[in-house]
C-alpha positions as CSV (number, residue, x, y, z in Angstrom):
1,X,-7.3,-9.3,9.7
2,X,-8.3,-9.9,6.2
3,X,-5.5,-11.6,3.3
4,X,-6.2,-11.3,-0.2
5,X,-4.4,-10.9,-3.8
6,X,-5.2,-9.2,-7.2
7,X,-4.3,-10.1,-10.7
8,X,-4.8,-6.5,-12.2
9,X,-3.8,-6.3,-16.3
10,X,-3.8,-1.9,-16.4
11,X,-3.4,0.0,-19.9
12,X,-1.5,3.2,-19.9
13,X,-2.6,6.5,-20.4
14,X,0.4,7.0,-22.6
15,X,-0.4,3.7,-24.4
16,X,-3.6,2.0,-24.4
17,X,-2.5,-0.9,-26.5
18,X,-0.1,-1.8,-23.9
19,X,-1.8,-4.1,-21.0
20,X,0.7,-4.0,-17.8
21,X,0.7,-7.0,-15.7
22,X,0.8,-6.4,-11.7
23,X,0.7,-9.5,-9.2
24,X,-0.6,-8.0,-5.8
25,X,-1.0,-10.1,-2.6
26,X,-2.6,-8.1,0.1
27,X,-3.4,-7.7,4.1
28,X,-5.8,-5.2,5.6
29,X,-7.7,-4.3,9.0
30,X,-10.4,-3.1,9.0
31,X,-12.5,-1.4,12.3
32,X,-16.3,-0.6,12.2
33,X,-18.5,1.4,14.8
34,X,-21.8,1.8,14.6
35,X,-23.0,5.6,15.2
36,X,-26.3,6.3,16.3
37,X,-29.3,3.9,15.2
38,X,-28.3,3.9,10.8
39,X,-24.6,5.0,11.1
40,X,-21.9,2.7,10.6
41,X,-18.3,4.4,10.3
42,X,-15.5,2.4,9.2
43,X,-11.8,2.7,8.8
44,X,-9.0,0.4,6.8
45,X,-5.6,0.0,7.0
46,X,-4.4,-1.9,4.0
47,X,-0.8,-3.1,2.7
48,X,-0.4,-3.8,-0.7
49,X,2.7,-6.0,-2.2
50,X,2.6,-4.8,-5.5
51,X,5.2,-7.0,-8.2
52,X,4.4,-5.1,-12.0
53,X,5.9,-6.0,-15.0
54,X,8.7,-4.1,-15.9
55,X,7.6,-2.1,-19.6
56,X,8.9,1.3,-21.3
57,X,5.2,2.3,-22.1
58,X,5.8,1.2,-25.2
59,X,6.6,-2.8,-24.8
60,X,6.7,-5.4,-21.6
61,X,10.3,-5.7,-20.5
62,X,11.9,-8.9,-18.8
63,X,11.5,-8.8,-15.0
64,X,9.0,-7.1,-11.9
65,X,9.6,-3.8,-9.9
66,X,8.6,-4.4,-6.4
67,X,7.1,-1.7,-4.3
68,X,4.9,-1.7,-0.8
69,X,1.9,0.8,-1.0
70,X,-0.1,1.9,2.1
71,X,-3.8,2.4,1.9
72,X,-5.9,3.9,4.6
73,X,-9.9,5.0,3.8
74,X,-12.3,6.0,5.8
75,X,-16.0,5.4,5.1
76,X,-19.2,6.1,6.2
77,X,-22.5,4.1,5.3
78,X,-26.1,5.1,6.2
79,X,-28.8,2.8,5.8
80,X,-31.8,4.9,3.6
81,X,-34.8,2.3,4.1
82,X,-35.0,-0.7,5.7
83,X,-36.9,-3.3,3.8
84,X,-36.5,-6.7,5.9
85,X,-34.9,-8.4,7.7
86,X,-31.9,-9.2,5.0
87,X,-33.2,-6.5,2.8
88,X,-32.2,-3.3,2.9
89,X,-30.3,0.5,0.7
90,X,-27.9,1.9,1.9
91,X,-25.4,5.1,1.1
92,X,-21.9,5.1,1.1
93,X,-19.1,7.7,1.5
94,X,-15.6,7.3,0.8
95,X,-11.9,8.9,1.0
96,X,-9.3,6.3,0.1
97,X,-5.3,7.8,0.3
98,X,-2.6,5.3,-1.2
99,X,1.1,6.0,-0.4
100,X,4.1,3.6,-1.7
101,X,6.9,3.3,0.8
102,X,10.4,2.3,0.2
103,X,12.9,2.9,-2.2
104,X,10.5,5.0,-4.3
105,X,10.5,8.5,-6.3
106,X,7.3,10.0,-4.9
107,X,5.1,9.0,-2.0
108,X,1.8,10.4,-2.7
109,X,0.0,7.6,-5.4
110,X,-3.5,8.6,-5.3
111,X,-7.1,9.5,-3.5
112,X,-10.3,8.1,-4.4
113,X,-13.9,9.7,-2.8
114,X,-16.4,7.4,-3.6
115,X,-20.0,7.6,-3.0
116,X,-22.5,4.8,-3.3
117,X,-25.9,3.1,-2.8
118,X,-25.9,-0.3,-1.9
119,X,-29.0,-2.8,-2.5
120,X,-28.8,-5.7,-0.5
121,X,-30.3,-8.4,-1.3
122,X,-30.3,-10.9,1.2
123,X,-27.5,-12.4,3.7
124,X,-24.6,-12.8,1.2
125,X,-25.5,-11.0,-2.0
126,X,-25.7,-7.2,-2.4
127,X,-25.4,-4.7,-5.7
128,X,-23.8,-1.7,-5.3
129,X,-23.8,1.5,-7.6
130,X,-21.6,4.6,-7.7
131,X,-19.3,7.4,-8.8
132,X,-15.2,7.2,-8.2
133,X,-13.2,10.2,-8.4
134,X,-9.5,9.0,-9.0
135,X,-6.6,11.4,-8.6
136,X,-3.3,9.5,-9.3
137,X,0.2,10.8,-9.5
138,X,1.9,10.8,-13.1
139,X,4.8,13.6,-12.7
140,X,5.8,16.4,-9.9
141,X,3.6,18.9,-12.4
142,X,1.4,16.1,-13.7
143,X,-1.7,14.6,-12.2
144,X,-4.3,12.1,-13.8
145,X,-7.9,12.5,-12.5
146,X,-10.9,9.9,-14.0
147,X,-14.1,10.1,-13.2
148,X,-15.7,5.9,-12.7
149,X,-19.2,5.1,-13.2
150,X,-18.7,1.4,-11.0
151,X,-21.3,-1.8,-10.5
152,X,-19.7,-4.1,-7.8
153,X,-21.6,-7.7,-6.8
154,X,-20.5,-8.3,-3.3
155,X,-20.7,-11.9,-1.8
156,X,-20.3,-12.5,1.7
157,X,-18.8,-15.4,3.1
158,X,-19.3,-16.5,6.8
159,X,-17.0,-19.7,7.2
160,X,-17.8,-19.5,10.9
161,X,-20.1,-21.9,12.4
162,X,-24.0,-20.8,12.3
163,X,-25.7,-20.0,16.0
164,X,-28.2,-22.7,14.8
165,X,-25.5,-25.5,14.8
């Protein structure tokens, strides 16, 4: 089990000169299985506490709405080529579904596929590249889709004690 938190500062479609505020502390857990001898198939399970700042689209209003979301993806990664021992590409391949739960007017918040290579570097470090297709709910009849062009640098952080130790 993972814990984590965002500070996220979103513009509205309906606005862009208005920068929303959202506070989001976070748990998830997350399974891997390796398929095969370059197949790794993962799944998540995360819950996000989302506290954004009240607004009319058109100005920040005094207070936070509160709502829970749910957010389970599935992913597969296959590694392409091999190049050491801590060197390697990979490709990714993502569905992400995000429901809010509670006292809310719509379930359904959004899907993102996601597909990715991923150049790690050594150990900790690794680049990743790719394309997100985002599908978010705006209205019953109303649907916003953007298409991401994303360049993530991932650190990992082992806190547990080395074998060499």
């Amino acid at each position: 089990m993972t814990v984590g938190g965002n500070y996220n500062s979103t513009n509205s479609p309906q606005n862009q000169l208005l920068a929303v505020p959202e506070f989001r502390p976070w748990q998830e857990i997350s399974i891997s299985k390796k398929i095969g001898t370059s197949w790794q198939f993962q799944f998540r399970y995360r819950l996000d506490e989302r506290f954004v700042h009240n607004n009319d689209k058109i100005q920040l209003l005094d207070g936070y709405r509160f709502n829970l979301r749910h957010r389970l993806r599935v992913q597969f990664q296959q590694e392409i080529k091999k190049i050491s021992d801590t060197k390697s590409l990979a490709l990714k391949l993502s569905n992400e579904v995000m429901l809010y739960y509670g006292n809310v007017s719509h379930t359904f918040d959004q899907n993102r596929f996601y597909v990715s290579l991923d150049y790690r570097v050594n150990r900790n470090w690794s680049v990743e590249t790719g394309y997100l297709n985002l599908l978010q709910w705006r209205s019953p009849v109303d649907y916003y889709e953007r298409h991401v062009f994303r360049v993530t640098l991932n650190h990992r952080i082992d806190l547990r004690k080395s074998k060499e130790e």
